[in-house]
Structures are given as C-alpha cells and as structure tokens.
C-alpha positions in Angstrom: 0.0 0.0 0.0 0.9 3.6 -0.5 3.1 4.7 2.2 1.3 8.7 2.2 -2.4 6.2 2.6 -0.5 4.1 5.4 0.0 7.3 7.1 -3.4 9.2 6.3 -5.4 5.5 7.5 -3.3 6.0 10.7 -3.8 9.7 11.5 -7.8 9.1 10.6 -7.9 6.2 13.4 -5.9 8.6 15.8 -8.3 11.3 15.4 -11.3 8.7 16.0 -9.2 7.3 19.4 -9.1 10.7 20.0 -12.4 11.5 19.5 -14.0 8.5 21.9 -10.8 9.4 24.5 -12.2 13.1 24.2 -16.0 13.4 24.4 -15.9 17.0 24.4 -16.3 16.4 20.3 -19.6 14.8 20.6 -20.7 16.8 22.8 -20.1 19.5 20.1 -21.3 17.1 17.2 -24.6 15.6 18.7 -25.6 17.4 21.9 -24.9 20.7 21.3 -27.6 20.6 17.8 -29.5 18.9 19.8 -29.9 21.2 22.6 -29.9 24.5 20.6 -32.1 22.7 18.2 -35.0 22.1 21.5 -34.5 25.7 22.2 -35.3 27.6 19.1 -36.9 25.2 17.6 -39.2 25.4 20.6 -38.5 29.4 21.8 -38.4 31.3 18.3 -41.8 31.8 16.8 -43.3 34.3 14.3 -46.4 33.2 15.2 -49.0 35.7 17.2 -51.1 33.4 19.2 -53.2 33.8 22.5 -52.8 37.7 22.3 -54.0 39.5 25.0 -56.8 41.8 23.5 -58.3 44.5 25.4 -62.1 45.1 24.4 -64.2 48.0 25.6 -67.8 48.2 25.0 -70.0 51.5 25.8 -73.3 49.6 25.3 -73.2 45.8 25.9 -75.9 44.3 24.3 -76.1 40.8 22.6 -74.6 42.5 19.5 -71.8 43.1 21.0 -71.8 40.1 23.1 -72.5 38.0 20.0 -68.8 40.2 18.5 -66.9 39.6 21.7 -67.3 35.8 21.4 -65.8 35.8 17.9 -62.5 36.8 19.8 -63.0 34.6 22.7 -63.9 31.7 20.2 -60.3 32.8 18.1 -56.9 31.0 18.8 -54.7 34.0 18.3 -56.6 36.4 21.2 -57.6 35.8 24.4 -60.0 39.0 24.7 -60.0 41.1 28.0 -63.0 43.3 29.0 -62.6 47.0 30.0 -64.9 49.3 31.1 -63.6 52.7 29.4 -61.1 53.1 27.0 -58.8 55.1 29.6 -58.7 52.0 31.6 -57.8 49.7 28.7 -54.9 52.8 27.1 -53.4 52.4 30.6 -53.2 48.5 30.3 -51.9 48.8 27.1 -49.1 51.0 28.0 -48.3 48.9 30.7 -47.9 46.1 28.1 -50.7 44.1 30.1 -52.4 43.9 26.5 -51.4 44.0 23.2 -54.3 46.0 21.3 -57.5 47.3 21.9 -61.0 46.8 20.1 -63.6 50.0 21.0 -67.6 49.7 20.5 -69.1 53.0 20.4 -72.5 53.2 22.1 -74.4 53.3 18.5 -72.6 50.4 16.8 -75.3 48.4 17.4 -77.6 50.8 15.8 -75.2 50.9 12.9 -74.9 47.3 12.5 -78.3 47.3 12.4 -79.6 50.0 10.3 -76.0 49.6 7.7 -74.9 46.2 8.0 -71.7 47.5 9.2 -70.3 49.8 11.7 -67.1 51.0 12.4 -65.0 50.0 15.3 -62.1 51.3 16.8 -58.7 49.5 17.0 -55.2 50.4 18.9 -52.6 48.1 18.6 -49.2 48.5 20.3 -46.4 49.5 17.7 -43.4 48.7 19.8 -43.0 45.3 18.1 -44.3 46.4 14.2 -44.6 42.5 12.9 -47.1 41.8 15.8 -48.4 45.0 15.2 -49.3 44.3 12.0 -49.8 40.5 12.4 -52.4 41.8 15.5 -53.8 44.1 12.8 -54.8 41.4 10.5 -56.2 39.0 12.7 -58.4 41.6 14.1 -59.8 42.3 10.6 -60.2 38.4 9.8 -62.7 38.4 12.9 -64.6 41.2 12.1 -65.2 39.9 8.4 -65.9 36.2 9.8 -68.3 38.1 12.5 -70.0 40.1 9.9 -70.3 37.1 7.3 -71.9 34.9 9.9 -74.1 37.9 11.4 -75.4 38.3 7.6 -76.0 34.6 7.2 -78.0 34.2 9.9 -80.4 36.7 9.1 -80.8 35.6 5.6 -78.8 38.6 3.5 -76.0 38.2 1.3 -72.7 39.9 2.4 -71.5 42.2 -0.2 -68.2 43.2 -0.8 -66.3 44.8 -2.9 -63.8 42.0 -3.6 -63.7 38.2 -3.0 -60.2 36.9 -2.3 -60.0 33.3 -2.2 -56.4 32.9 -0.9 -54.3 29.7 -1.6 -50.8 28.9 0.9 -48.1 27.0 -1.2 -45.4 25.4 0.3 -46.7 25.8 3.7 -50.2 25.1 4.0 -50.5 25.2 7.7 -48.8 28.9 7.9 -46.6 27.7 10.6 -43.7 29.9 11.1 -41.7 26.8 13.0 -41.9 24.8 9.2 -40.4 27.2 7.8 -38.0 28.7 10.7 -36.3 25.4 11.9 -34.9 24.2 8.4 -33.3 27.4 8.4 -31.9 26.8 12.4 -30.3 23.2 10.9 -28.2 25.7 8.6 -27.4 28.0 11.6 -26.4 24.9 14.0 -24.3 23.1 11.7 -22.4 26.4 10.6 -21.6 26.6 14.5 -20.8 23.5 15.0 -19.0 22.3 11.8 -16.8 25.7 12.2 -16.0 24.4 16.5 -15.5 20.7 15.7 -12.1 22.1 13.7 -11.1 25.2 15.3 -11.6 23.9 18.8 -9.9 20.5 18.6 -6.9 21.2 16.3 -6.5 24.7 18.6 -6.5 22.2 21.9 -4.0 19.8 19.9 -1.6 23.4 19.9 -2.3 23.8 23.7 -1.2 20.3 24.6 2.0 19.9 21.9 0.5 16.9 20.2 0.2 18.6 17.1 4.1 19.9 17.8 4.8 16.1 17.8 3.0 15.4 14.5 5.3 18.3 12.8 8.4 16.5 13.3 7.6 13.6 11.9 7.4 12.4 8.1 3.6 13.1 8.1 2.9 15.7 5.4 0.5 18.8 5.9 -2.0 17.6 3.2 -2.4 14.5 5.7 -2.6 16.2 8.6 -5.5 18.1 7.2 -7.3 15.6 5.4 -6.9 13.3 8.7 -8.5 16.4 10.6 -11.2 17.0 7.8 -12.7 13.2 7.5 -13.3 12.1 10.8 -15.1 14.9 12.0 -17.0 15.3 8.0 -18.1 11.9 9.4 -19.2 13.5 12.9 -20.7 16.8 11.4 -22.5 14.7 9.1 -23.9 12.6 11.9 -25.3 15.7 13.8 -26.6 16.6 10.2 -28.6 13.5 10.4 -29.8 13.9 13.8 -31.0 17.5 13.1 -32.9 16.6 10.2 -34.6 13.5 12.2 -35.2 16.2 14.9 -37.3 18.3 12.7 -39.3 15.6 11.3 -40.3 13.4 14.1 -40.3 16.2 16.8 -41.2 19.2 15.3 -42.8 17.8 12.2 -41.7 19.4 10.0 -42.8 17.9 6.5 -39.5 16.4 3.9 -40.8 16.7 0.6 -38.2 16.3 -1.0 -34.9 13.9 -1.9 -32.8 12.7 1.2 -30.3 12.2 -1.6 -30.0 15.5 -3.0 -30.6 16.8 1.0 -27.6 14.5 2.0 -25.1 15.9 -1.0 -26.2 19.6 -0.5 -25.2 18.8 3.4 -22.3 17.3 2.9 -20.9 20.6 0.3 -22.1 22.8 3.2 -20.3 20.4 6.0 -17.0 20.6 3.7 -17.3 24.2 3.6 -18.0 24.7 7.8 -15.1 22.4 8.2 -13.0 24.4 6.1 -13.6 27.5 7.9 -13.3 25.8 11.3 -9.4 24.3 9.9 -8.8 27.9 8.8 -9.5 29.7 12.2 -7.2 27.2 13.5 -4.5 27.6 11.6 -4.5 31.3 12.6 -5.8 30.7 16.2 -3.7 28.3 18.7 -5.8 29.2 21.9 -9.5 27.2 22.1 -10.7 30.2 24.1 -9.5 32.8 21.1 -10.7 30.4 18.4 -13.6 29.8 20.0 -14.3 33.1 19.4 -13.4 33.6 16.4 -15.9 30.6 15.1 -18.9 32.3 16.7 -18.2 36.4 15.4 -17.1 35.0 11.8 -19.8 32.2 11.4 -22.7 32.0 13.1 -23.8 35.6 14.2 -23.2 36.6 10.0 -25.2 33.1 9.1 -28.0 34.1 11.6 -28.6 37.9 10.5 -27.4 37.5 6.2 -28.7 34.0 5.5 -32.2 35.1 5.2 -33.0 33.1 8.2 -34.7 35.1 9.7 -34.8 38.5 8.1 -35.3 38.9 4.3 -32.1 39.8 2.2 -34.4 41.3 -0.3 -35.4 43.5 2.4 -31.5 44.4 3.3 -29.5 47.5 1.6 -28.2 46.5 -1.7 -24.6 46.9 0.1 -25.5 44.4 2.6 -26.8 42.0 -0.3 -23.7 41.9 -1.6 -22.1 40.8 1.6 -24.4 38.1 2.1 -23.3 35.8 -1.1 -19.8 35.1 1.0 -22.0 34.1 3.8 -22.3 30.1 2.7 -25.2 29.6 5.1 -27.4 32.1 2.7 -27.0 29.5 0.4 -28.0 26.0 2.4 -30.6 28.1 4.0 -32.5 28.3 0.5 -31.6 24.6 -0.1 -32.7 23.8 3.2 -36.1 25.3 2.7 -36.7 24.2 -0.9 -36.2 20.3 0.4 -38.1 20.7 3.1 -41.0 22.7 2.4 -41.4 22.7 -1.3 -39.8 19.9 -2.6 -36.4 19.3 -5.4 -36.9 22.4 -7.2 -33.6 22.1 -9.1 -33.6 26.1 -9.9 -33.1 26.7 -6.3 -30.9 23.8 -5.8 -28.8 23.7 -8.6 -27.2 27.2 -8.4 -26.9 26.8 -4.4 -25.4 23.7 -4.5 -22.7 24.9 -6.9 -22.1 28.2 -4.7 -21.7 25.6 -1.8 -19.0 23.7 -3.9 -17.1 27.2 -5.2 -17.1 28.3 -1.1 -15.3 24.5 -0.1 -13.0 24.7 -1.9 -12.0 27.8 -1.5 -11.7 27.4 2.2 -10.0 24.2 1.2 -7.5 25.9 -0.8 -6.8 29.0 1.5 -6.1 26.1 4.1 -3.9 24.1 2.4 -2.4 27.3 1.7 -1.5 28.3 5.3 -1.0 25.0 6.5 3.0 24.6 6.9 4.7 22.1 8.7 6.7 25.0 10.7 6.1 25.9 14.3 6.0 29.4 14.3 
C-alpha cells in the first residue's frame, strides 16, 4: 500500500481514538444541535397566538356580546374586557395587553340600520410585525363576524372583492416549518466551524500537534486526517437534526434525502474548512472559540435570510451576504423541506456551496505549513 495512505489511515484512526478518548467532540457534534435545536426550535416563533386583547364596549348588548365571542372563540386572542377606553390605554401601556377593540355606544344601531359599523382599534407598535400580524387577525374576525351575522339573518354579504387565498409550500402557515430548516443551517455552521477550530486549537495547547510536525507526516495528511473524521461526525449531527425536525417538530421532507444529503455534505465541507482555517491562525481554544462564533454564526444568523429577508436588506449588505455560505443551504434547506427538489433553487446553491469549499479548502492548504512558528 501507499506509504502517504498508510499514514493518512493511521492519522484518521488517531483522530477517532481521540475522538472517543475526548468526548468534548460529541458533545459538540450531537448534543450541542440537539440542545440548541429544542430551544429555538421550541422558543423562536413568528407566530402571534393567544394575544391579549383588550375590548371595551360602551353599550353591551347581545350585539356586541355576539362580536366579543368571535374573539373569545379565536386562537390568536384571548379577549380582555374593560370598562372605558382610559382603563384599557393604561393596560396597554403597561404592556398588560397588546391591542384594543372600542364599541361606540351606536354600533349596534349601525350594524343594524348599515350592515356595518365602524369600530375602533389600537394596537401597540413597539413590536411592528405583531403589530401588523395583531392588525390582521383583528380584521379576519370582524369579516368572519359580519359574514356569519349576515348569514343568519338571511342577506348576502357584499363586498367589494372576493379573495380566495391559496398557501403553497406551507399550507399550515406555521412559522416553525419554515423557521427550523433554516436553524439546521445555523447549528451546523456553528458547530461544523468548533468541531475544527476547537480541537486542532487544543491539539496546539497540549503539543501533540508539535509532535505530529516532526515527523514524516505531510501537511495535506494532517489536514485531510483532521477534515474526514469529523466530516463523518458533522454529518452525523446533520442526520440527527434533520430527524429532529421531522419526528419532533414535524416538519414535513418533501423532497430527496439524496440530493438533501449531497447539499449537506458541500455545506459540511465548507464549515469544516472554515473551522481548519480559524485554527490555523488561532492556537488558543478560548480565542478560536471566538473567532468561530463572530465570523460564522452571528453573520449566518442575521445574512442568511434566516430570519430576516435579504431582499429587504441595503443593496450593500446584499452583496455581503453571497460570502455568507449559510445564505446559500438556507435556500436549499427550505426548498427540500417545504417545497420539494426544485432544481432552480438547488442547482445554483449547491454549486455556490462547492465554489465556497473549496475555497476554504485551498486557503487552508495554503496556510497549513509544517513550521512551528
């Protein structure tokens, strides 16, 4: 056999003694998605449901008792009665409700003689996507209301437009479908970049990697023995994310697990790659540590379009998000998942995934030198 195989086999089954000698890198392979996984998978929601909903009525009757119920009968409020509207503008400012729904005296009378009648609503601004989710669900209540209130007394409910809407992709509307294929992307950019920089940075603190540099082992070894075990481990977590979301969070895969597994393994390659070079420019695991968190994760969580839309962003900003590789398995990620093996969204990712590995690759193999300085 090759003698540069005999000594890449050997340095692989190192690493993996390592590895089960060291469990610090499971930990960071298979608990750590795990747990961060359970907490925003579980605490991050875009989703306004059970808000508190103050509603003041100046002339209860069973009109307005008959309106009330619609929002008591509603998942996303939980309706809270107020006297005066002073009362209810103090309990919105001190945040004990969200918005507030006002029946003048002669909305009865209105409803009644008009079919319709105007009502007042405040909703708190501080948070403007509540705001405006609050807003909504407010007007989908008083439509439903007035659309039953016209059925029961035998009238057709006119308006202006009919919209029929139709949800693709996401049926349900659940902000968790869409939000935790894009938290896989975020997890495994953390944790691919710390299973590299952390261990090869402890190797430095201890001198075992000193010792591997004065021996006949060549760089390109070293790196490919530091790349394929924990490829194998990343890829692992990868697997136990992914059966996370399904089985726990339900998230529906309707698409390929092979194209989801080769997409996942170009984004791994590239994760890894940064992780090796942060370490090759880092010897401290407190330093490199770091260094993986500023220069990976926080720019995958706010560029990726995880969470906030890079068509939304400056046009400056957009151009800073296409070195960010996680803006790229975030679209894959949520293509698989949700919509399927749409090859236009896959296709071009997947290659920018490729061009970003192995250009970390490269820029590695670049610094890597067999010298201890």
């Amino acid at each position: 056999m090759n003698p540069a195989v005999v000594r890449l086999l050997a340095l692989v089954r190192k690493e993996f003694i390592q590895i089960w000698r060291d469990p610090s890198s499971l930990a960071i392979a298979f608990v750590l998605p795990a747990v961060l996984l359970l907490i925003f998978g579980y605490g991050v929601s875009l989703d306004a449901r059970n808000v508190p909903l103050a509603l003041v009525t100046e002339a209860p009757d069973a009109t307005t008792a008959s309106f009330a119920a619609a929002f008591a009968h509603s998942p996303y409020f939980v309706p809270r009665k107020y006297a005066t509207m002073h009362d209810a503008e103090r309990a919105m400012a001190r945040h004990t409700v969200n918005g507030i729904v006002w029946l003048r005296s002669d909305f009865t009378r209105r409803a009644d003689s008009y079919g319709a009648a105007p009502i007042g609503v405040l909703v708190n601004g501080v948070d403007a996507n509540t705001a405006r989710i609050v807003e909504g669900y407010v007007q989908q209540v008083w439509l439903t209301w007035l659309t039953a209130r016209a059925r029961d007394a035998g009238k057709p409910m006119t308006l202006p437009l009919a919209v029929q809407p139709q949800v693709r992709f996401n049926p349900a509307v659940r902000s968790r479908d869409y939000l935790v294929p894009g938290l896989i992307a975020m997890i495994m950019t953390l944790t691919g970049a710390l299973l590299t920089a952390l261990v090869i940075a402890r190797e430095w603190e201890r001198g075992t990697m000193e010792a591997l540099m004065v021996t006949r082992v060549r760089m390109r070894e070293i790196v490919l023995a530091k790349l394929i075990p924990y490829f194998i481990l990343g890829m692992g977590g990868m697997a136990a994310s992914v059966a996370m979301a399904v089985f726990l969070f339900h998230v529906p895969l309707n698409g390929s697990m092979l194209v989801l597994t080769a997409t996942s393994a170009l984004f791994m390659i590239a994760a890894l790659g940064m992780g090796l070079l942060i370490s090759s420019f880092a010897r401290n695991q407190f330093v490199a540590g770091q260094i993986a968190i500023i220069t990976t994760f926080l720019p995958a969580f706010i560029l990726s379009g995880f969470v906030f839309d890079i068509h939304s962003m400056p046009q400056p900003i957009r151009i800073v998000t296409h070195i960010v590789a996680a803006r790229y398995f975030v679209a894959i990620l949520q293509s698989v998942f949700l919509a399927g093996d749409v090859w236009p969204v896959i296709v071009p990712n997947a290659i920018a995934l490729g061009i970003m590995a192995t250009i970390f690759l490269v820029l590695v193999r670049a610094s890597a030198r067999k010298r201890l300085d």
